[in-house]
SEGU-931681 format. One line per field, with one value per atom (N, C-alpha, C): residue number from 1; residue in one letter; atom name; z, x, y. Coordinates in nm, 2 decimals, padded with zeros to 4 digits. Layout:
BEGIN
num (NUM|...)
residu (A|...)
atome (CA|...)
c3 (Z|...)
c1 (X|...)
c2 (Y|...)
//
This chain:
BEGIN
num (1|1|1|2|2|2|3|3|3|4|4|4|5|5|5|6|6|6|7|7|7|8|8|8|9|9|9|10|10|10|11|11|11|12|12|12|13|13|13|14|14|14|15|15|15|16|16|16|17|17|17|18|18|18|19|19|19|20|20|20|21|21|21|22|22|22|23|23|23|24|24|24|25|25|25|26|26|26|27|27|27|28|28|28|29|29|29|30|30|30|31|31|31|32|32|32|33|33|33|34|34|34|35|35|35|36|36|36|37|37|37|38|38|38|39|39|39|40|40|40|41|41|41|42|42|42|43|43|43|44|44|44|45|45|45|46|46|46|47|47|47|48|48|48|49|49|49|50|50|50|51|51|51|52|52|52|53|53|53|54|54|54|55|55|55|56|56|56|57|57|57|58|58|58|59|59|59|60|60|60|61|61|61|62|62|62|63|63|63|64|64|64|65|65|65|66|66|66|67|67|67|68|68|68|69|69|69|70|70|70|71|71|71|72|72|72|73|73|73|74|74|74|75|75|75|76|76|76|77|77|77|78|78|78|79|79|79|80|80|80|81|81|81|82|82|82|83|83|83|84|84|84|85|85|85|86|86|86|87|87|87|88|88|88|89|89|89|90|90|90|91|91|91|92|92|92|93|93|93|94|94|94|95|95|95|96|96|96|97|97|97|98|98|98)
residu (X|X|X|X|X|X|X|X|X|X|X|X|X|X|X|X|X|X|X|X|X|X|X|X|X|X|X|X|X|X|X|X|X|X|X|X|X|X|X|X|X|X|X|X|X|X|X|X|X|X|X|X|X|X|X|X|X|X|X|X|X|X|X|X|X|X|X|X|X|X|X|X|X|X|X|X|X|X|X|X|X|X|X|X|X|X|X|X|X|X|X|X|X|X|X|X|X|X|X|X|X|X|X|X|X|X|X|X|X|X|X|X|X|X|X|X|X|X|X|X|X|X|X|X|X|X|X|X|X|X|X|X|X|X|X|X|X|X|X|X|X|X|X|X|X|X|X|X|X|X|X|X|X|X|X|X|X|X|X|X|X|X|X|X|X|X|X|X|X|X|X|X|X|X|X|X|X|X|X|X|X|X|X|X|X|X|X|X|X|X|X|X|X|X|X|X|X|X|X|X|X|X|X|X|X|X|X|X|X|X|X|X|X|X|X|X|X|X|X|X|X|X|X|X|X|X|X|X|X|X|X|X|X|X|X|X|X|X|X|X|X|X|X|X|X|X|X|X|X|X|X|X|X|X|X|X|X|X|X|X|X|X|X|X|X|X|X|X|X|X|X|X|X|X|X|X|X|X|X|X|X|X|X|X|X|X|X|X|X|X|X|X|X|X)
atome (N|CA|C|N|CA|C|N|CA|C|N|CA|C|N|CA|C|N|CA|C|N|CA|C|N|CA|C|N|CA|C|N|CA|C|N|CA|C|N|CA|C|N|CA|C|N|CA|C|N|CA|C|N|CA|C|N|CA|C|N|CA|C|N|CA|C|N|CA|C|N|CA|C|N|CA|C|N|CA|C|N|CA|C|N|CA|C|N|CA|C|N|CA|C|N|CA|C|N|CA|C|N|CA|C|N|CA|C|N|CA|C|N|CA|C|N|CA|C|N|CA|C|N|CA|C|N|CA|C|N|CA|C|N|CA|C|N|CA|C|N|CA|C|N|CA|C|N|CA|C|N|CA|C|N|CA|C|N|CA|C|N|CA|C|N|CA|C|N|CA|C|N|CA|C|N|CA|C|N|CA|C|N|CA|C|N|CA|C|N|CA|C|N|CA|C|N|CA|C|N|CA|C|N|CA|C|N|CA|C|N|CA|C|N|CA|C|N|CA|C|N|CA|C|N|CA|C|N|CA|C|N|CA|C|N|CA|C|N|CA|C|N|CA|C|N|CA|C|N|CA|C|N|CA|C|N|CA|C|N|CA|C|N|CA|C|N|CA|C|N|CA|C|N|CA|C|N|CA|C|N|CA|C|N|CA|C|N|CA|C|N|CA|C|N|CA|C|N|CA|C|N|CA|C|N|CA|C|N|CA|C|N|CA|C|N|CA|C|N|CA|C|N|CA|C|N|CA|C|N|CA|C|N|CA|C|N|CA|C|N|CA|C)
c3 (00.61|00.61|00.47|00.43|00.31|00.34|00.21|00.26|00.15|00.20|00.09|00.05|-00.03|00.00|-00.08|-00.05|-00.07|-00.19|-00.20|-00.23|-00.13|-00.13|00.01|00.03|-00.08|00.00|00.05|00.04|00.06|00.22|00.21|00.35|00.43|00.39|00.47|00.53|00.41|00.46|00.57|00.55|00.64|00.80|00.79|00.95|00.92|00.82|00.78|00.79|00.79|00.75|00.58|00.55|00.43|00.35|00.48|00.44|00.51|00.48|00.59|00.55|00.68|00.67|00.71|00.67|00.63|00.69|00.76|00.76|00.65|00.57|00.46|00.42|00.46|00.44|00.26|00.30|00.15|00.06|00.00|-00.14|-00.11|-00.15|-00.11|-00.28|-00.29|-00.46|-00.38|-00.47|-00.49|-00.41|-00.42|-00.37|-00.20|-00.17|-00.03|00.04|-00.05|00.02|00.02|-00.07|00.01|00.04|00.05|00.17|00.28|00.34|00.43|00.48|00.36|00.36|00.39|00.33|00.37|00.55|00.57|00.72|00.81|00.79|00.91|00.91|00.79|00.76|00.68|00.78|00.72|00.65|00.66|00.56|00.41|00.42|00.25|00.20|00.26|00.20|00.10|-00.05|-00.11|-00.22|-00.17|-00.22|-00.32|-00.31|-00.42|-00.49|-00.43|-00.53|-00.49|-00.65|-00.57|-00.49|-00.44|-00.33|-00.37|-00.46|-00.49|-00.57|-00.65|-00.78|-00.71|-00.66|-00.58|-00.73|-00.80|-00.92|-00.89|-00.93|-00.91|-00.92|-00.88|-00.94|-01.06|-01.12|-01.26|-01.27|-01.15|-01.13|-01.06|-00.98|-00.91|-00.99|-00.94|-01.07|-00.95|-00.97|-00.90|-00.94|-00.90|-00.93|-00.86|-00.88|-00.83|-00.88|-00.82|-00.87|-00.98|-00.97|-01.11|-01.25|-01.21|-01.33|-01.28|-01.38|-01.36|-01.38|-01.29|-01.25|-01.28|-01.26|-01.27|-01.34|-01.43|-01.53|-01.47|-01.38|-01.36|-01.26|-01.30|-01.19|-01.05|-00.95|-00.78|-00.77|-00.85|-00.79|-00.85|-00.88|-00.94|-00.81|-00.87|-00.74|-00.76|-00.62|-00.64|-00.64|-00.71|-00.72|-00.62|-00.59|-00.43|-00.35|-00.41|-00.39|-00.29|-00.36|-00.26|-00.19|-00.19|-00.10|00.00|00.04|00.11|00.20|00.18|00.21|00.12|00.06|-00.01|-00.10|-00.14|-00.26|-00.19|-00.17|-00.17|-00.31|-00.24|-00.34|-00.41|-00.48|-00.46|-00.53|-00.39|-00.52|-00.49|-00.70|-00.73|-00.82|-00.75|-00.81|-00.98|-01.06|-01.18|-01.26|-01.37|-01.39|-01.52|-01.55|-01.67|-01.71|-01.83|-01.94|-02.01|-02.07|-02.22|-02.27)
c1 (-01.61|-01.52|-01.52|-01.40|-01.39|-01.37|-01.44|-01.46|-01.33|-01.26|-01.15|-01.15|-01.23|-01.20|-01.05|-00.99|-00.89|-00.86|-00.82|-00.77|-00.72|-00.74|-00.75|-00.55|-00.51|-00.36|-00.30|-00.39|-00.34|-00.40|-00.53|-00.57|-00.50|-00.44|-00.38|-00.24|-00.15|-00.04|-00.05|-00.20|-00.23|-00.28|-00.33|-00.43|-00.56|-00.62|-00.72|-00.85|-00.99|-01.12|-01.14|-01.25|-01.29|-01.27|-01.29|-01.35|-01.24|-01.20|-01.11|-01.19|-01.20|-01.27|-01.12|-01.14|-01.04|-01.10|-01.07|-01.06|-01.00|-01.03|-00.89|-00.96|-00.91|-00.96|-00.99|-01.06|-01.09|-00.96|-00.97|-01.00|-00.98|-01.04|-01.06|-01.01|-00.88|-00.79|-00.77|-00.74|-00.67|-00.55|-00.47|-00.31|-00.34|-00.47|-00.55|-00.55|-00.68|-00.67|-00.57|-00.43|-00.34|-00.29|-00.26|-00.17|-00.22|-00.34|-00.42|-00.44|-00.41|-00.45|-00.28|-00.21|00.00|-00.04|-00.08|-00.04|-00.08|-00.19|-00.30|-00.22|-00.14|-00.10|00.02|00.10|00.25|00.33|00.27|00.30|00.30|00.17|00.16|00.22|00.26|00.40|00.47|00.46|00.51|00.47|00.34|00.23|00.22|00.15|-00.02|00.09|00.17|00.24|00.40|00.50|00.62|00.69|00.74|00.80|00.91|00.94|01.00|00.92|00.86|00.76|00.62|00.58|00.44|00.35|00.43|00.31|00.26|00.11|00.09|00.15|00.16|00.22|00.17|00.22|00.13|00.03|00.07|-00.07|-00.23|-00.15|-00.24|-00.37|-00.49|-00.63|-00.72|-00.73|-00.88|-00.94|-01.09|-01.23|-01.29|-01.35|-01.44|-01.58|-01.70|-01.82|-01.84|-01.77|-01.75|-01.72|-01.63|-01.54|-01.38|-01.30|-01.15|-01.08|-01.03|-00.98|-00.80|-00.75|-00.62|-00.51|-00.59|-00.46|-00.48|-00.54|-00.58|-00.45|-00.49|-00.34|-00.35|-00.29|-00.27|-00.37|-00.37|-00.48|-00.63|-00.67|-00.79|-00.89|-01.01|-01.09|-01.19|-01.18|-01.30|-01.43|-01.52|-01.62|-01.73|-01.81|-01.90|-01.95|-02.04|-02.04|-01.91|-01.78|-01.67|-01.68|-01.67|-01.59|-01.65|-01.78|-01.90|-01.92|-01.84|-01.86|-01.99|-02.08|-02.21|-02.09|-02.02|-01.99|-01.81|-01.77|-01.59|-01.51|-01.36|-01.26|-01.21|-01.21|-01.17|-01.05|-00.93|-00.77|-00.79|-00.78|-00.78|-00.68|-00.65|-00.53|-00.54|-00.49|-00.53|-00.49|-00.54|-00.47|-00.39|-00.28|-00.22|-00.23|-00.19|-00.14|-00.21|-00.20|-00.24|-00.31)
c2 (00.99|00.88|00.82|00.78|00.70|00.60|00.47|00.35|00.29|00.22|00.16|00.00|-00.07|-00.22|-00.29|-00.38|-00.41|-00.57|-00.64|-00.77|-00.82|-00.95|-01.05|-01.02|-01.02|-01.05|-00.90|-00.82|-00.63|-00.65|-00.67|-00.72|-00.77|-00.91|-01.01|-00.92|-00.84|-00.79|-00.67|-00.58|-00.50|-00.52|-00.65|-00.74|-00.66|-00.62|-00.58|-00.65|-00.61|-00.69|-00.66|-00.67|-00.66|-00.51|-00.42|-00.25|-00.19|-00.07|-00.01|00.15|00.18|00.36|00.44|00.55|00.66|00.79|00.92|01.03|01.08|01.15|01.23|01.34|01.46|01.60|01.64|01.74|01.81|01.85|01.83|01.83|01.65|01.57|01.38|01.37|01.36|01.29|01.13|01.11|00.92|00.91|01.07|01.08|01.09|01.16|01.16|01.02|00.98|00.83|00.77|00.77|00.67|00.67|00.83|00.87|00.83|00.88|00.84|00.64|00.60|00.44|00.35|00.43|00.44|00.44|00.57|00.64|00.55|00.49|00.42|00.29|00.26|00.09|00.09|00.16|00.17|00.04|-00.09|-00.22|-00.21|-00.11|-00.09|-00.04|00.07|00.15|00.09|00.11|00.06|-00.08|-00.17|-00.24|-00.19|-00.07|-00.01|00.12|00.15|00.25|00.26|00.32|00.29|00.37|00.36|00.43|00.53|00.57|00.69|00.76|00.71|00.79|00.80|00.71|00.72|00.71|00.62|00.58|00.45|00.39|00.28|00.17|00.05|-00.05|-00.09|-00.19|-00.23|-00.30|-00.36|-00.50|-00.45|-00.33|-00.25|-00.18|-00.17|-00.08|-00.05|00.13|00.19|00.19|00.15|00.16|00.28|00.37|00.40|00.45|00.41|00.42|00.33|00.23|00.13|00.16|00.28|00.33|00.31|00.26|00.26|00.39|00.41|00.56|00.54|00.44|00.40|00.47|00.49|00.60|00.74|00.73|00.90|00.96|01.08|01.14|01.12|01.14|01.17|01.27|01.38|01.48|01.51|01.36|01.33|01.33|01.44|01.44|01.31|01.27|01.13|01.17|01.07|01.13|01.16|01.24|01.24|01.16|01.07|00.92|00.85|00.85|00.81|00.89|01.00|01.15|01.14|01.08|01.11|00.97|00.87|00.72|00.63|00.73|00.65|00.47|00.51|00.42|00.40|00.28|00.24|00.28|00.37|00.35|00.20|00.12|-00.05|-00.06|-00.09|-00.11|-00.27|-00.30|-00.43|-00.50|-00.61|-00.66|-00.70|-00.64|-00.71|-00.80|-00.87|-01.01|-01.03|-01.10|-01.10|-01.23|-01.26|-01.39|-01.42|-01.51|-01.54|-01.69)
//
């Protein structure tokens, strides 16, 4: 199971708790979980990545293992820790201005 935690308003638009657990088969990429995290919570669709390019949003940032994974590709393997549930994927809203 993969553990995904969210930002309060990704939650709110999903009817989510804090944590959402995931099935997502092997080979476990970033493009896995959100496909997988899309499928279960068809709202998102379109949130966390865009909907024709299926690239991040801008505001959007992955953590995992408490490394920023963000710029990484769709077919970036997560690291075992996630893949395994020990440690959450975390998409976090990030902040701008000056």
């Amino acid at each position: 199971m993969i553990r995904v935690v969210m930002p309060m308003h990704l939650r709110n638009l999903a009817g989510v708790d804090k944590e959402v657990t995931l099935d997502v088969a092997e080979p476990v990429t970033l493009d896995a979980v959100l496909n997988a995290l899309e499928a279960a919570h068809p709202v998102l669709r379109g949130a966390i990545r865009d909907h024709a390019t299926h690239k991040r949003r801008a505001f959007v940032r992955f953590f995992a293992c408490r490394e920023d994974i963000s710029h990484e590709s769709g077919d970036y393997l997560l690291p075992a820790a996630v893949a395994d549930g020990r440690e959450p994927l975390r998409i976090v809203g990030a902040l701008a201005g000056g």
